[in-house]
LOTOR-526353 format. One record per residue (C-alpha): chain; residue in one letter; x, y, z; residue number from 1. Coordinates in steps of 0.001 Angstrom, whole numbers, plus 500000, padded with zeros to 6 digits. Example, Ala and Ser with C-alpha at 12.3 -4.5 7.8 and 13.67 -1.06 7.14 Angstrom:
2
A, A, 512300, 495500, 507800, 1
A, S, 513670, 498940, 507140, 2
END
This chain:
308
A, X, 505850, 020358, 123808, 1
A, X, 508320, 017923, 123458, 2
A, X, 510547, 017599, 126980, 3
A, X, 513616, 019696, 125394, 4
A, X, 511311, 022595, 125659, 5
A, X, 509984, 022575, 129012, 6
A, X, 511542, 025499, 131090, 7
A, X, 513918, 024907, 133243, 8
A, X, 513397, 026004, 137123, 9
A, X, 515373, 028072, 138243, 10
A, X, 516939, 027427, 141850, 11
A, X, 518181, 029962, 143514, 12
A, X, 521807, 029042, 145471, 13
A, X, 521821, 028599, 149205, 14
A, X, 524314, 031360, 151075, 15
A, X, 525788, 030676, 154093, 16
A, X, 523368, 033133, 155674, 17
A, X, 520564, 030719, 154803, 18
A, X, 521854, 028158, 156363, 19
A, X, 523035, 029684, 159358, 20
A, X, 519130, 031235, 159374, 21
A, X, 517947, 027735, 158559, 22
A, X, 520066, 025667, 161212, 23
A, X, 518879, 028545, 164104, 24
A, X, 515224, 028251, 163117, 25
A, X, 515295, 024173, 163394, 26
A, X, 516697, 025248, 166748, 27
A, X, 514035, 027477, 168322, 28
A, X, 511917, 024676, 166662, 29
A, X, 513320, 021477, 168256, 30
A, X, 513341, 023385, 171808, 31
A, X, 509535, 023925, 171192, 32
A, X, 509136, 020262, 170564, 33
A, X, 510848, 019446, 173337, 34
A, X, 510738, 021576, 176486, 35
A, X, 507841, 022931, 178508, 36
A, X, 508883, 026643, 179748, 37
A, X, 511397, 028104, 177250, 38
A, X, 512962, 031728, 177762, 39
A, X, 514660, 034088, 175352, 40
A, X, 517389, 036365, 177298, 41
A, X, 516504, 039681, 175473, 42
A, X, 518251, 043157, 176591, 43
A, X, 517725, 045079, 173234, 44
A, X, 521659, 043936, 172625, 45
A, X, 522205, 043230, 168433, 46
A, X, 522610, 039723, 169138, 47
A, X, 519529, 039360, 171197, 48
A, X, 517315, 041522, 168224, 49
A, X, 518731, 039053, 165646, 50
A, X, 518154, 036046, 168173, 51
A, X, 513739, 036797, 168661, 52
A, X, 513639, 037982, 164892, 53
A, X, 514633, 034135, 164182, 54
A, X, 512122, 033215, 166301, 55
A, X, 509355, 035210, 165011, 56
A, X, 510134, 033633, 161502, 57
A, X, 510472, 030261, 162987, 58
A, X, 506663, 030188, 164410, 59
A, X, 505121, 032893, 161952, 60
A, X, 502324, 033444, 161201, 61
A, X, 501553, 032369, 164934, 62
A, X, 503872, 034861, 167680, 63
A, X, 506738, 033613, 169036, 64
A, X, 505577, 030872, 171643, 65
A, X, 507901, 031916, 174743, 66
A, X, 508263, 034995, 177187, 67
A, X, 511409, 037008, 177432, 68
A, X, 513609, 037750, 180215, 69
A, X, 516207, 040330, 180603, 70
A, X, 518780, 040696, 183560, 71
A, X, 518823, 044635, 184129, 72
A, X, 521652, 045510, 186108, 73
A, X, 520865, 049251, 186361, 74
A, X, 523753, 050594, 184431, 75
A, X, 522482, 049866, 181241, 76
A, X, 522514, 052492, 177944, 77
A, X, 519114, 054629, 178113, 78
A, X, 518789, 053635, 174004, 79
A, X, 518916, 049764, 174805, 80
A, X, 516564, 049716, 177539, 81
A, X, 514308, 052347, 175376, 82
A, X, 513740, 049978, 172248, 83
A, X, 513580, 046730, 174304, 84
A, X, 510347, 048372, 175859, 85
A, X, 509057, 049722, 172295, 86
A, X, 509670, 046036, 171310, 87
A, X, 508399, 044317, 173591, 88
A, X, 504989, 046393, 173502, 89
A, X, 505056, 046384, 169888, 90
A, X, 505101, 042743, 169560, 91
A, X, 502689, 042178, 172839, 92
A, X, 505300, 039979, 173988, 93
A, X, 505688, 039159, 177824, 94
A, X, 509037, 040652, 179634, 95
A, X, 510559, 039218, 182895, 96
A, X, 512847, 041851, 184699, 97
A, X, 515248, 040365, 187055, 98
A, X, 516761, 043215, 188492, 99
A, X, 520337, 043933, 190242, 100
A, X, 519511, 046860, 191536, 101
A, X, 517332, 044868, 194059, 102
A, X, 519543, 042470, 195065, 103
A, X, 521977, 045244, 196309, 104
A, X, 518807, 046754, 198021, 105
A, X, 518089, 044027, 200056, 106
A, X, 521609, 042801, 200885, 107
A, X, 521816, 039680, 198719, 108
A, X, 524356, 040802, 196562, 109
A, X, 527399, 044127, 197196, 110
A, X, 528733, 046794, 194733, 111
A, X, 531855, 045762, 193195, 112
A, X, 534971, 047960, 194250, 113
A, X, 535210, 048435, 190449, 114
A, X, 531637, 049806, 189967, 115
A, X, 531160, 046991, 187167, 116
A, X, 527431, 044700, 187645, 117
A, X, 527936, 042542, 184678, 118
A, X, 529362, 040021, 186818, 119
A, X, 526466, 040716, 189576, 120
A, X, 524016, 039026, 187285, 121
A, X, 524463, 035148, 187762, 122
A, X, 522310, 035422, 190707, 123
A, X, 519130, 037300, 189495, 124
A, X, 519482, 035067, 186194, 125
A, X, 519679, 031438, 188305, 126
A, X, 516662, 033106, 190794, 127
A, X, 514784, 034274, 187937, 128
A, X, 515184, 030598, 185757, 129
A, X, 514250, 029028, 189423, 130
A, X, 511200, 031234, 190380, 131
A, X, 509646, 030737, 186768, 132
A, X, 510309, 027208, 186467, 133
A, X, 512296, 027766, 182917, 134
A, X, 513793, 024883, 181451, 135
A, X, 515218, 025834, 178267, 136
A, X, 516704, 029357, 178084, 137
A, X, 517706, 030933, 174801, 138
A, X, 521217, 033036, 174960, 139
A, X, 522757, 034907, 171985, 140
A, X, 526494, 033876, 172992, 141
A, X, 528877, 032996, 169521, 142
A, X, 531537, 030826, 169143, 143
A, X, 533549, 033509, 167618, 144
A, X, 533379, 035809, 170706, 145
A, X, 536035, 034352, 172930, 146
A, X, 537102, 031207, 174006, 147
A, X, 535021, 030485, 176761, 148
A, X, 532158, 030454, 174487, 149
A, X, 534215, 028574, 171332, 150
A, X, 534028, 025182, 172947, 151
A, X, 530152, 025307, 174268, 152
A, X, 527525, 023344, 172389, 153
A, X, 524399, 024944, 171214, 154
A, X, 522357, 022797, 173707, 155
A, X, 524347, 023378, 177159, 156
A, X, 523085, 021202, 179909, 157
A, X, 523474, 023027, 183802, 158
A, X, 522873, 021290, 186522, 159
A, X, 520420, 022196, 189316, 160
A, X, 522635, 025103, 190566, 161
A, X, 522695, 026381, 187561, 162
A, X, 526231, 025807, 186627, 163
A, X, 527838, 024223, 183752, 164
A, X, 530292, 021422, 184098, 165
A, X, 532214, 019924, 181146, 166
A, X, 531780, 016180, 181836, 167
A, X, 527989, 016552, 181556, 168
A, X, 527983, 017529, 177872, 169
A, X, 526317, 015799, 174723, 170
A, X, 528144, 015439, 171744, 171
A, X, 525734, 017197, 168917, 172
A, X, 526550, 014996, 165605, 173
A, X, 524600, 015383, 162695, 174
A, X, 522967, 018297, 164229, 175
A, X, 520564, 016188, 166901, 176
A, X, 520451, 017908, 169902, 177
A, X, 519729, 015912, 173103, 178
A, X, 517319, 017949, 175538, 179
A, X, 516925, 015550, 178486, 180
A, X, 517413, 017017, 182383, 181
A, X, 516941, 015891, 185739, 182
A, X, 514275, 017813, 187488, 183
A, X, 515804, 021382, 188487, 184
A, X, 518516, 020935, 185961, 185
A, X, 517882, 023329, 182619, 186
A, X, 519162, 023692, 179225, 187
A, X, 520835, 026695, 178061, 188
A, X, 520217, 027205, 174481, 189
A, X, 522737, 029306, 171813, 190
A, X, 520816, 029495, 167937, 191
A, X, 523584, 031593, 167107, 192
A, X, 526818, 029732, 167962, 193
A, X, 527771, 029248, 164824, 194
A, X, 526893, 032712, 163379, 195
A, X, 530069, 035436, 163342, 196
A, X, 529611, 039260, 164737, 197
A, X, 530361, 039710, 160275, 198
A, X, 527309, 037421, 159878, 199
A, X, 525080, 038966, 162098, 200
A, X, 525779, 042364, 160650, 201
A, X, 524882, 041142, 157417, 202
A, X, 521782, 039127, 158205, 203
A, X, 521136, 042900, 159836, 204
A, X, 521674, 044181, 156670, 205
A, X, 520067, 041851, 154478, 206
A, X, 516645, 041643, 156713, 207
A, X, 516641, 045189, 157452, 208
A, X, 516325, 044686, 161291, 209
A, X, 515903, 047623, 163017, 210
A, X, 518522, 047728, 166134, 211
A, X, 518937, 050821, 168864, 212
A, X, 520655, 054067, 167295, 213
A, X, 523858, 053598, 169748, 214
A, X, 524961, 050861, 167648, 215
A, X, 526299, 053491, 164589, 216
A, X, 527990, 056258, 164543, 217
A, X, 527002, 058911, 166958, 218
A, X, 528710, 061990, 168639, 219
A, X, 529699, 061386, 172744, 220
A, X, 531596, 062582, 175466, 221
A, X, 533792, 059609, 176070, 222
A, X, 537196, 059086, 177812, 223
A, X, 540132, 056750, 177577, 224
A, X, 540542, 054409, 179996, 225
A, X, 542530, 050588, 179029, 226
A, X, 542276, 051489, 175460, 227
A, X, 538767, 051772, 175473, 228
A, X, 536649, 054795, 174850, 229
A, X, 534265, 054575, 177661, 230
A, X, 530894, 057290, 177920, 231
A, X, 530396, 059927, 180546, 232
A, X, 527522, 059300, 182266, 233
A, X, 526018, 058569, 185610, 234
A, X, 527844, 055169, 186208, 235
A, X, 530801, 055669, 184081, 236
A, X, 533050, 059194, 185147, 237
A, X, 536499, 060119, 184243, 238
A, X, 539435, 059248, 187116, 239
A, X, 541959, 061832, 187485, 240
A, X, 543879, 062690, 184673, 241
A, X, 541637, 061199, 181986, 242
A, X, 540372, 063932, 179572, 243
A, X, 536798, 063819, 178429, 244
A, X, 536591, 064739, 174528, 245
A, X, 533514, 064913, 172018, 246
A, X, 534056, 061815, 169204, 247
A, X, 531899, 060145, 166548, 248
A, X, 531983, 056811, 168036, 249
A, X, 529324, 053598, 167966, 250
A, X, 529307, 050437, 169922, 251
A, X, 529855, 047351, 168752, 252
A, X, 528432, 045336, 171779, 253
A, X, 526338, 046650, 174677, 254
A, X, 526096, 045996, 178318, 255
A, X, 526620, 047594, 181734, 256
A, X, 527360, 051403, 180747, 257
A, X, 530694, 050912, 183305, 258
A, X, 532790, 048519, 181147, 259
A, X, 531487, 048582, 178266, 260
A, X, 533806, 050333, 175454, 261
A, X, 532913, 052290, 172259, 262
A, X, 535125, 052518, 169106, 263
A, X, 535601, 055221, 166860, 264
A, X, 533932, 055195, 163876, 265
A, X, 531848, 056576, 161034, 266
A, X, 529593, 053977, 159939, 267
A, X, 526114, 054733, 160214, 268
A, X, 524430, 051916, 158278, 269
A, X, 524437, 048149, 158532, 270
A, X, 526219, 048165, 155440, 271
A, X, 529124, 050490, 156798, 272
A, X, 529386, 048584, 159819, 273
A, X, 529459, 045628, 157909, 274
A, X, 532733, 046597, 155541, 275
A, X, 534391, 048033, 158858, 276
A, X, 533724, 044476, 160871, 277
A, X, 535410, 042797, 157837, 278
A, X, 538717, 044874, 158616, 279
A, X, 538411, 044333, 162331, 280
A, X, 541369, 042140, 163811, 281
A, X, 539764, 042270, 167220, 282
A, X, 536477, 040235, 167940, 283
A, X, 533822, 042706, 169984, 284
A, X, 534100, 041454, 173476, 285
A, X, 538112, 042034, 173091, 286
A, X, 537845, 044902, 171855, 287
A, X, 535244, 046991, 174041, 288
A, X, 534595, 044951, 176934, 289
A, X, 536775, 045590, 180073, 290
A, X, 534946, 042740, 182659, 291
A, X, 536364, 039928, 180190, 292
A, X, 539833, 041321, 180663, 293
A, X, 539964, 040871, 184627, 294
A, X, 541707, 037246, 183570, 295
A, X, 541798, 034888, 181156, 296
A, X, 539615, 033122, 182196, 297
A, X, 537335, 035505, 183476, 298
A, X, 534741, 034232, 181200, 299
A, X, 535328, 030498, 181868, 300
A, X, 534708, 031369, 185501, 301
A, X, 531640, 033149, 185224, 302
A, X, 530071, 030356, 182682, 303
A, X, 530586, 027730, 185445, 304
A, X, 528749, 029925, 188011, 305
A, X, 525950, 029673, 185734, 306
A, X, 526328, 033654, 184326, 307
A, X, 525565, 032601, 180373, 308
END
Protein backbone atom coordinates (compact mmCIF):
# COMPACT_ATOMS: atom_id res chain seq x y z
CA UNK A 1 0.00 0.00 0.00
CA UNK A 2 1.57 2.77 -1.41
CA UNK A 3 0.86 6.18 0.90
CA UNK A 4 -1.93 7.53 -1.70
CA UNK A 5 -3.98 4.71 -0.42
CA UNK A 6 -3.87 4.90 3.18
CA UNK A 7 -7.32 6.12 4.57
CA UNK A 8 -7.70 9.20 5.56
CA UNK A 9 -8.94 9.93 9.36
CA UNK A 10 -11.62 11.40 9.67
CA UNK A 11 -11.84 14.38 12.31
CA UNK A 12 -14.78 15.29 13.43
CA UNK A 13 -15.21 19.48 13.73
CA UNK A 14 -15.15 21.10 17.12
CA UNK A 15 -18.72 23.10 17.93
CA UNK A 16 -18.81 25.77 20.07
CA UNK A 17 -20.54 23.52 22.59
CA UNK A 18 -17.30 21.54 22.83
CA UNK A 19 -15.43 24.09 23.63
CA UNK A 20 -17.52 25.79 25.96
CA UNK A 21 -17.78 21.94 27.61
CA UNK A 22 -14.03 21.72 27.20
CA UNK A 23 -12.98 25.26 28.69
CA UNK A 24 -15.61 24.45 31.93
CA UNK A 25 -14.11 21.00 32.48
CA UNK A 26 -10.30 22.48 32.55
CA UNK A 27 -12.07 24.67 35.09
CA UNK A 28 -13.50 22.28 37.69
CA UNK A 29 -10.04 20.70 36.91
CA UNK A 30 -7.60 23.56 37.68
CA UNK A 31 -9.75 24.36 41.00
CA UNK A 32 -9.02 20.67 41.99
CA UNK A 33 -5.37 21.26 41.43
CA UNK A 34 -5.40 24.08 43.24
CA UNK A 35 -7.68 24.54 46.25
CA UNK A 36 -8.25 22.41 49.32
CA UNK A 37 -12.21 22.60 50.18
CA UNK A 38 -14.13 23.32 46.94
CA UNK A 39 -18.09 23.70 46.92
CA UNK A 40 -20.62 23.46 44.13
CA UNK A 41 -23.80 25.84 44.90
CA UNK A 42 -26.49 23.30 43.72
CA UNK A 43 -30.43 24.12 44.18
CA UNK A 44 -31.77 21.73 41.40
CA UNK A 45 -31.84 25.25 39.21
CA UNK A 46 -30.95 24.30 35.13
CA UNK A 47 -27.82 26.05 35.47
CA UNK A 48 -26.72 24.32 38.58
CA UNK A 49 -27.80 20.55 36.84
CA UNK A 50 -25.65 21.55 33.81
CA UNK A 51 -22.87 23.01 36.24
CA UNK A 52 -22.26 19.16 38.49
CA UNK A 53 -22.99 17.21 35.13
CA UNK A 54 -19.59 19.02 33.93
CA UNK A 55 -18.15 17.99 36.84
CA UNK A 56 -19.06 14.46 36.86
CA UNK A 57 -17.47 14.25 33.27
CA UNK A 58 -14.53 16.21 34.36
CA UNK A 59 -13.42 13.52 37.19
CA UNK A 60 -15.26 10.35 35.67
CA UNK A 61 -14.85 7.47 36.13
CA UNK A 62 -13.95 8.62 39.81
CA UNK A 63 -17.28 10.90 41.49
CA UNK A 64 -17.12 14.30 41.53
CA UNK A 65 -14.41 15.21 44.27
CA UNK A 66 -16.42 18.09 46.21
CA UNK A 67 -19.67 18.38 48.42
CA UNK A 68 -22.58 20.54 47.46
CA UNK A 69 -24.22 23.29 49.15
CA UNK A 70 -27.50 24.85 48.56
CA UNK A 71 -28.93 28.11 50.24
CA UNK A 72 -32.72 27.11 50.90
CA UNK A 73 -34.61 30.04 51.60
CA UNK A 74 -37.93 28.26 52.30
CA UNK A 75 -39.91 29.56 49.43
CA UNK A 76 -38.53 27.44 46.99
CA UNK A 77 -40.71 25.33 44.07
CA UNK A 78 -41.70 21.78 45.68
CA UNK A 79 -40.26 20.20 42.01
CA UNK A 80 -36.72 21.87 42.54
CA UNK A 81 -36.20 20.94 45.99
CA UNK A 82 -37.79 17.30 45.02
CA UNK A 83 -35.08 16.34 42.29
CA UNK A 84 -32.15 18.05 44.11
CA UNK A 85 -32.85 15.35 46.90
CA UNK A 86 -33.39 12.40 44.21
CA UNK A 87 -30.00 13.73 42.92
CA UNK A 88 -28.19 14.08 45.45
CA UNK A 89 -29.09 10.44 46.82
CA UNK A 90 -28.76 9.08 43.49
CA UNK A 91 -25.30 10.16 43.03
CA UNK A 92 -24.33 9.56 46.98
CA UNK A 93 -23.17 12.96 46.89
CA UNK A 94 -22.88 15.07 50.21
CA UNK A 95 -25.50 18.19 50.57
CA UNK A 96 -24.92 21.24 52.88
CA UNK A 97 -28.29 23.08 53.72
CA UNK A 98 -27.85 26.55 54.85
CA UNK A 99 -31.16 27.50 55.66
CA UNK A 100 -33.11 31.04 55.85
CA UNK A 101 -35.75 29.90 57.48
CA UNK A 102 -33.43 29.65 60.59
CA UNK A 103 -31.94 32.73 60.52
CA UNK A 104 -35.43 34.42 60.79
CA UNK A 105 -36.04 31.88 63.69
CA UNK A 106 -33.44 32.94 65.73
CA UNK A 107 -33.44 36.69 65.03
CA UNK A 108 -30.35 37.02 62.84
CA UNK A 109 -31.99 38.00 59.89
CA UNK A 110 -36.14 39.80 59.37
CA UNK A 111 -38.84 39.12 56.69
CA UNK A 112 -38.68 41.54 53.98
CA UNK A 113 -41.83 43.93 53.78
CA UNK A 114 -41.99 42.49 50.23
CA UNK A 115 -42.14 38.78 51.28
CA UNK A 116 -39.06 38.17 48.80
CA UNK A 117 -35.78 35.88 50.65
CA UNK A 118 -33.61 35.85 47.65
CA UNK A 119 -31.87 38.73 48.93
CA UNK A 120 -31.90 37.09 52.65
CA UNK A 121 -29.32 34.62 51.47
CA UNK A 122 -25.84 36.44 51.57
CA UNK A 123 -25.71 35.66 55.14
CA UNK A 124 -26.39 31.84 55.39
CA UNK A 125 -24.07 31.56 52.14
CA UNK A 126 -20.90 33.73 53.85
CA UNK A 127 -21.78 31.57 57.41
CA UNK A 128 -22.03 28.45 55.60
CA UNK A 129 -18.47 29.12 53.29
CA UNK A 130 -17.04 30.26 56.96
CA UNK A 131 -18.28 27.31 59.15
CA UNK A 132 -16.98 24.71 56.46
CA UNK A 133 -13.82 26.29 55.77
CA UNK A 134 -14.63 26.43 51.75
CA UNK A 135 -12.22 28.07 49.69
CA UNK A 136 -13.26 27.74 46.24
CA UNK A 137 -17.04 27.81 45.62
CA UNK A 138 -18.53 26.88 42.27
CA UNK A 139 -21.62 29.29 41.09
CA UNK A 140 -23.58 28.84 37.82
CA UNK A 141 -23.86 32.79 37.20
CA UNK A 142 -23.43 33.76 33.03
CA UNK A 143 -22.17 36.60 31.52
CA UNK A 144 -25.18 36.87 29.43
CA UNK A 145 -27.60 37.20 32.41
CA UNK A 146 -27.25 40.83 33.32
CA UNK A 147 -24.71 43.18 33.75
CA UNK A 148 -23.65 42.71 37.07
CA UNK A 149 -22.51 39.36 36.15
CA UNK A 150 -21.07 40.49 32.36
CA UNK A 151 -17.96 42.05 33.78
CA UNK A 152 -17.00 39.20 36.55
CA UNK A 153 -14.15 36.82 35.81
CA UNK A 154 -14.59 33.16 36.06
CA UNK A 155 -12.16 33.07 39.08
CA UNK A 156 -13.66 35.95 41.45
CA UNK A 157 -11.47 36.65 44.39
CA UNK A 158 -13.69 37.93 47.87
CA UNK A 159 -12.12 39.04 50.53
CA UNK A 160 -12.48 37.73 54.11
CA UNK A 161 -16.03 39.20 54.47
CA UNK A 162 -16.98 37.66 51.75
CA UNK A 163 -17.44 40.52 49.45
CA UNK A 164 -16.16 41.28 46.11
CA UNK A 165 -14.31 44.43 45.33
CA UNK A 166 -13.20 45.41 41.79
CA UNK A 167 -9.59 46.51 42.45
CA UNK A 168 -8.74 43.01 43.74
CA UNK A 169 -9.31 41.24 40.41
CA UNK A 170 -6.86 39.13 38.13
CA UNK A 171 -6.80 39.64 34.66
CA UNK A 172 -7.45 35.89 33.11
CA UNK A 173 -5.31 36.00 29.67
CA UNK A 174 -4.79 33.05 27.81
CA UNK A 175 -7.19 31.31 29.98
CA UNK A 176 -4.71 30.97 33.31
CA UNK A 177 -6.58 31.50 36.17
CA UNK A 178 -4.78 32.78 39.31
CA UNK A 179 -6.19 31.00 42.59
CA UNK A 180 -4.08 32.60 45.35
CA UNK A 181 -5.99 34.08 48.77
CA UNK A 182 -5.10 35.35 51.99
CA UNK A 183 -6.26 33.13 54.74
CA UNK A 184 -10.20 33.69 55.18
CA UNK A 185 -10.38 35.18 51.75
CA UNK A 186 -12.13 32.55 49.05
CA UNK A 187 -12.55 32.20 45.44
CA UNK A 188 -15.79 32.22 43.83
CA UNK A 189 -15.75 30.11 40.82
CA UNK A 190 -18.26 30.56 37.45
CA UNK A 191 -17.47 27.32 34.69
CA UNK A 192 -20.24 28.70 32.90
CA UNK A 193 -19.56 32.42 32.30
CA UNK A 194 -19.10 32.16 29.03
CA UNK A 195 -21.96 29.73 28.20
CA UNK A 196 -25.52 31.57 26.99
CA UNK A 197 -29.13 30.50 28.61
CA UNK A 198 -29.36 29.24 24.24
CA UNK A 199 -26.22 27.19 25.02
CA UNK A 200 -27.20 25.65 28.01
CA UNK A 201 -30.49 24.59 26.54
CA UNK A 202 -28.75 22.94 23.89
CA UNK A 203 -25.96 21.23 25.78
CA UNK A 204 -29.49 20.10 27.68
CA UNK A 205 -30.56 18.91 24.62
CA UNK A 206 -27.65 17.41 23.17
CA UNK A 207 -26.61 15.41 26.59
CA UNK A 208 -30.03 14.55 27.41
CA UNK A 209 -29.83 15.95 31.02
CA UNK A 210 -32.64 15.33 32.89
CA UNK A 211 -33.84 18.78 34.69
CA UNK A 212 -37.16 19.21 37.14
CA UNK A 213 -40.61 19.03 35.14
CA UNK A 214 -41.39 22.91 36.08
CA UNK A 215 -38.94 23.91 33.60
CA UNK A 216 -41.56 23.01 30.37
CA UNK A 217 -44.69 23.56 29.76
CA UNK A 218 -47.13 22.81 32.47
CA UNK A 219 -50.73 23.95 33.44
CA UNK A 220 -50.85 26.62 36.77
CA UNK A 221 -52.83 28.94 38.55
CA UNK A 222 -50.76 32.02 38.10
CA UNK A 223 -51.48 35.81 38.30
CA UNK A 224 -50.16 38.99 36.81
CA UNK A 225 -48.30 41.05 38.76
CA UNK A 226 -45.21 43.61 36.92
CA UNK A 227 -45.64 41.70 33.80
CA UNK A 228 -44.82 38.59 35.23
CA UNK A 229 -46.97 35.55 35.64
CA UNK A 230 -46.29 34.67 39.16
CA UNK A 231 -47.84 31.00 40.86
CA UNK A 232 -50.43 30.75 43.57
CA UNK A 233 -49.11 29.16 46.27
CA UNK A 234 -48.27 29.41 49.91
CA UNK A 235 -45.68 32.31 49.59
CA UNK A 236 -46.86 33.86 46.47
CA UNK A 237 -51.00 35.09 46.68
CA UNK A 238 -52.85 37.40 44.50
CA UNK A 239 -53.21 41.34 45.91
CA UNK A 240 -56.47 42.83 45.33
CA UNK A 241 -57.61 43.10 42.02
CA UNK A 242 -55.25 40.59 40.41
CA UNK A 243 -57.21 37.68 38.82
CA UNK A 244 -55.89 34.19 39.21
CA UNK A 245 -56.33 32.18 35.76
CA UNK A 246 -55.30 28.48 34.71
CA UNK A 247 -52.27 28.84 31.80
CA UNK A 248 -49.77 26.47 30.17
CA UNK A 249 -46.78 28.20 31.37
CA UNK A 250 -42.91 26.92 32.25
CA UNK A 251 -40.10 28.69 33.92
CA UNK A 252 -37.24 29.69 32.50
CA UNK A 253 -35.18 30.30 35.76
CA UNK A 254 -36.06 29.21 39.31
CA UNK A 255 -35.71 30.65 42.71
CA UNK A 256 -37.71 31.93 45.69
CA UNK A 257 -41.45 30.96 44.64
CA UNK A 258 -42.26 34.99 45.61
CA UNK A 259 -40.44 36.72 42.70
CA UNK A 260 -39.82 34.44 40.59
CA UNK A 261 -41.93 34.77 37.16
CA UNK A 262 -43.20 32.12 34.67
CA UNK A 263 -43.80 32.71 30.91
CA UNK A 264 -46.29 31.36 28.77
CA UNK A 265 -45.46 28.76 26.71
CA UNK A 266 -45.85 25.40 25.01
CA UNK A 267 -42.59 23.87 24.81
CA UNK A 268 -42.26 20.74 26.50
CA UNK A 269 -38.89 19.43 25.29
CA UNK A 270 -35.35 20.74 25.37
CA UNK A 271 -35.62 21.06 21.83
CA UNK A 272 -38.85 23.35 21.99
CA UNK A 273 -37.41 25.37 24.57
CA UNK A 274 -34.46 25.63 22.68
CA UNK A 275 -36.16 27.21 19.23
CA UNK A 276 -38.35 29.48 21.66
CA UNK A 277 -34.97 30.84 23.62
CA UNK A 278 -33.61 31.64 20.10
CA UNK A 279 -36.68 34.13 19.57
CA UNK A 280 -36.42 35.50 23.06
CA UNK A 281 -35.41 39.34 23.14
CA UNK A 282 -35.36 39.25 26.91
CA UNK A 283 -32.48 37.36 28.81
CA UNK A 284 -34.19 35.08 31.85
CA UNK A 285 -33.43 37.10 34.88
CA UNK A 286 -35.18 40.22 32.93
CA UNK A 287 -37.69 38.58 32.02
CA UNK A 288 -39.07 36.53 35.15
CA UNK A 289 -37.22 37.76 37.98
CA UNK A 290 -38.80 40.67 40.00
CA UNK A 291 -35.78 41.03 42.98
CA UNK A 292 -33.32 42.18 40.04
CA UNK A 293 -35.76 44.91 39.13
CA UNK A 294 -35.75 46.72 42.69
CA UNK A 295 -32.76 48.97 40.88
CA UNK A 296 -30.33 48.86 38.54
CA UNK A 297 -28.08 47.96 40.30
CA UNK A 298 -29.75 45.73 42.48
CA UNK A 299 -27.53 43.01 41.40
CA UNK A 300 -24.24 44.98 41.62
CA UNK A 301 -25.22 45.59 45.23
CA UNK A 302 -25.93 42.27 46.28
CA UNK A 303 -22.55 40.81 44.48
CA UNK A 304 -20.49 43.19 46.69
CA UNK A 305 -22.25 41.91 49.87
CA UNK A 306 -20.92 38.68 48.90
CA UNK A 307 -24.67 37.18 47.62
CA UNK A 308 -23.07 35.30 44.27
Amino acid sequence: MTAVDLPQATIAPVTELDALESESIHVFREVAAEFERPVILFSGGKDSIVMLHLARKAFAPAGVPFSLLHVDTGHNFSEVLDYRDATVDALGLRLEVARVEDYLADGRLRERSDGTRNPLQTIPLLDAINAHRFDAVFGGGRRDEERARAKERIFSLRDEFGQWDPRNQRPELWSLYNGKHKPGEHVRVFPLSNWTELDVWSYIAREGIALPSIYYAHERDVFERDGMLLAVGPYSQPREGEQVTRRVVRYRTVGDMSCTGAVASTASSPAEVVVEVAASELTERGATRADDRVSEAAMEDRKREGYF
